[in-house]
N, C-alpha and C positions, 0 to 999 in steps of 0.2 A: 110550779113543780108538781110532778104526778108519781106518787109513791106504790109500787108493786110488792107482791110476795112468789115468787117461783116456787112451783110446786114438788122438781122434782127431785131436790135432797132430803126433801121430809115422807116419801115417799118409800115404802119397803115392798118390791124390791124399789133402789131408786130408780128414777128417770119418766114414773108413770105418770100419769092426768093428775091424781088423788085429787079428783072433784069434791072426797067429802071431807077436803079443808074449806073449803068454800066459805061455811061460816065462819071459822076462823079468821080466813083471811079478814074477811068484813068487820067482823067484831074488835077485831086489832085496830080498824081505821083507814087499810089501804085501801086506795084506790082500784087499784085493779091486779086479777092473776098473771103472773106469764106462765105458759103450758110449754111442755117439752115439745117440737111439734111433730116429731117424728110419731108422735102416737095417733096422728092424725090419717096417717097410711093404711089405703084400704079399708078405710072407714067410711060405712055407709053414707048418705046424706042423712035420713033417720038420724041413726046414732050422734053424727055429725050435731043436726039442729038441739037435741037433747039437750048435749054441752051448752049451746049456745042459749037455752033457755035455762039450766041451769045458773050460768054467770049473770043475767041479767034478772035472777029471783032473788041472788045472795047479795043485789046492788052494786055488783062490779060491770067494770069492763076487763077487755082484755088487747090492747094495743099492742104491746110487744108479743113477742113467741121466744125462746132459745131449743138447742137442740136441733139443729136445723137439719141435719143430716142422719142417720143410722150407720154406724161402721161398716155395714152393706154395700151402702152407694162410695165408692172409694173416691175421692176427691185428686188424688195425685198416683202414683205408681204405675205399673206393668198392668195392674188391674183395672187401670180406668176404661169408664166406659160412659163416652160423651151420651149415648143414645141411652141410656143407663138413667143415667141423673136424670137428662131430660125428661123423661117416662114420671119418673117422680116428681117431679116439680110441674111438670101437667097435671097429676092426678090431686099432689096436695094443695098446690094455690090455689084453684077456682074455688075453695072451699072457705078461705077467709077473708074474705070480704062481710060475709055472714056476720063475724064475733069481734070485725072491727079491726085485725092485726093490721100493723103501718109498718112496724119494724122487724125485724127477723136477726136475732143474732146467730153470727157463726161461726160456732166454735167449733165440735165435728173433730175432737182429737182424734179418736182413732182411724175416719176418714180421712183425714188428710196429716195422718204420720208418711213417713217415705221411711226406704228400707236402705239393706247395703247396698243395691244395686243402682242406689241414686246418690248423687251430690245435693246439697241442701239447696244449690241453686237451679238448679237442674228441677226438681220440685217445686221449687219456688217460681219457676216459669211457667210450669205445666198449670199450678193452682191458681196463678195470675189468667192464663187461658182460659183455665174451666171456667172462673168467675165473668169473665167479660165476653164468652160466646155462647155461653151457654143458663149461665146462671142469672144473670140483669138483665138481657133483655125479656126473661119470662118473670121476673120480681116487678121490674119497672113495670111493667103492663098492668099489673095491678097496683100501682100509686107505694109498692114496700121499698123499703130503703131496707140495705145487708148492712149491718154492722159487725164485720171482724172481732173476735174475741181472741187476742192473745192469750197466753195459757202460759200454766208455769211449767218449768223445764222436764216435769216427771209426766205430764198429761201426753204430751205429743212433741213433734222434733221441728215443726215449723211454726212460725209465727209465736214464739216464746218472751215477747217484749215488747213492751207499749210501742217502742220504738221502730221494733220490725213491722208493728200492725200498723203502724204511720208507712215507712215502707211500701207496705203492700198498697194501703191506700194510692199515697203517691204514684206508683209503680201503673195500678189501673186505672185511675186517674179520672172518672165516671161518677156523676153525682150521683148514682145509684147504690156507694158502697163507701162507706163511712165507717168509723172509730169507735168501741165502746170499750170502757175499761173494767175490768174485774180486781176490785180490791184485794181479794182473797190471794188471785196468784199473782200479783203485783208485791205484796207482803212474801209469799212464800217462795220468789223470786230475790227478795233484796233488791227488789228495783228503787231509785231515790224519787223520791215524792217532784222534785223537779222535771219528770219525764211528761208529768202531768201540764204542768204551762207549757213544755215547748209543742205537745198534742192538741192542745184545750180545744183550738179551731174546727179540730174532726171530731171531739168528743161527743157522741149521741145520746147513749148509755152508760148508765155505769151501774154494776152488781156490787154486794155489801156481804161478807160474811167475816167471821174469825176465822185463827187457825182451825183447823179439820172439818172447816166448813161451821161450825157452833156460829147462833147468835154471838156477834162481838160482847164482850165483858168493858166495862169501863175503863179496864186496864191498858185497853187495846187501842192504843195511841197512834198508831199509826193512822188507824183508819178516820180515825177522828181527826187527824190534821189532814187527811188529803179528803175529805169532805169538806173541812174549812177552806183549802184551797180551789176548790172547784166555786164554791161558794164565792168566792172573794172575786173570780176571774168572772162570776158572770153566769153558771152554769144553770140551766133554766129546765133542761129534759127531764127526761125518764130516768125514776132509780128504783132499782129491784133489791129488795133481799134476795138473795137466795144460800139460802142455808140449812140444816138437819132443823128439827123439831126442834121449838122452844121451850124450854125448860120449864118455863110457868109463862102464863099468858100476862101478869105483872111485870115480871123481866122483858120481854119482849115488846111491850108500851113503852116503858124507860127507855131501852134502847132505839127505839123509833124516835121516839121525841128527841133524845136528845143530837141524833143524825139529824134532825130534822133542823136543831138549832145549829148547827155546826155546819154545815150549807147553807141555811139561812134563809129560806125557804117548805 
């Protein structure tokens, strides 16, 4: 099991790099950063390798990415624009191999919200399309697997349920696009902890926060039985916090260790 810290709810404003958690991160124990990766756009190589010498001073890797898109590049709607994406996902892949990314999740609420002028499935087609002509065959090339990020119902209008992100999965059907689950809006969802075994086979990833995004409190049960249950199925990947700053660097060991016991791994 390989344990991350996401950089960018601790982040003001959020969603940036904040390279100088870096020791942070380290000092806490994790294994490796996840970076947002849209901030990777239009970034020099220089600038580029900087980062990647910075991760490897502060003793991390950096395997996974989230953030995968900018509200910019529109994923579904009247505003899509296949030669759009494409543009972008040429100019940001060839750049990580460099710092090691394999996985890429995506989420991209606000790119891949649909408006009134769409039906959910009607959306649901078009984001199915974007992902398998345009998005895997340029991820695949570089050895990255997509992992789908469900989202809770106030983030964005599609893919709002472990169970639609299975779904989608199914629906593309490409071993280049798989499953990750977000505690946070799985919780703030009311999704039942059982969505978790009937997915576990696609689960790649999974993220870690309390309500409002906070390091979880010990009180926060839920998160802690659906960690036991991934634990219990089997679950061997990648797992990120991500959440706003930790309250005390004390708090934040507790709480790692004891995820850590509750997975089992």
């Amino acid at each position: 099991m390989k344990y991350g810290y996401c950089t960018g709810f601790s982040t003001d404003p959020h969603f940036k790099l904040g390279l100088d958690l870096l020791p942070m991160i380290h000092i806490l124990g994790f294994d490796y950063v996840e970076f947002p990766l849209m901030n990777f756009q239009n970034m020099d190589m220089k600038e580029f390798d900087s980062i990647v010498e910075k991760v490897r001073e502060n003793k991390l890797s950096c395997p996974v990415a989230c953030n995968f898109f900018p509200g910019s590049v529109r994923l579904v709607g009247k505003d899509l624009n296949k030669g759009l994406i494409a543009a972008y996902l040429d100019e940001i892949l060839p750049k990580l191999d460099k710092i090691g990314i394999r996985k890429i999740i995506l989420g991209s609420g606000p790119a891949r919200t649909f408006g009134p002028d769409q039906t959910r499935d009607e959306a649901f087609g078009q984001f199915c399309d974007v992902i398998k002509t345009v998005i895997l065959p340029r991820t695949k090339k570089y050895g990255i697997l997509v992992c789908i990020e469900p989202f809770e119902k106030t983030y964005c209008n599609l893919i709002i349920s472990v169970t639609e992100g299975l779904e989608l999965v199914k629906v593309v059907d490409d071993e280049g696009l798989d499953l990750m689950v977000d505690l946070y809006h799985m919780l703030s969802n009311g999704e039942p902890l059982e969505e978790l075994t009937q997915c576990f086979e696609h689960i790649k990833h999974v993220h870690i926060a309390g309500p409002d995004r906070r390091v979880p409190e010990d009180s926060d049960t839920y998160i802690f039985k659906a960690l036991g249950i991934l634990g219990k199925l089997g679950y061997d990947g990648t797992v990120s916090f991500e959440t706003e700053l930790p309250k005390s660097e004390e708090h934040m060991k507790h709480i790692f260790s004891r995820a850590r016991e509750s997975i089992g791994g």
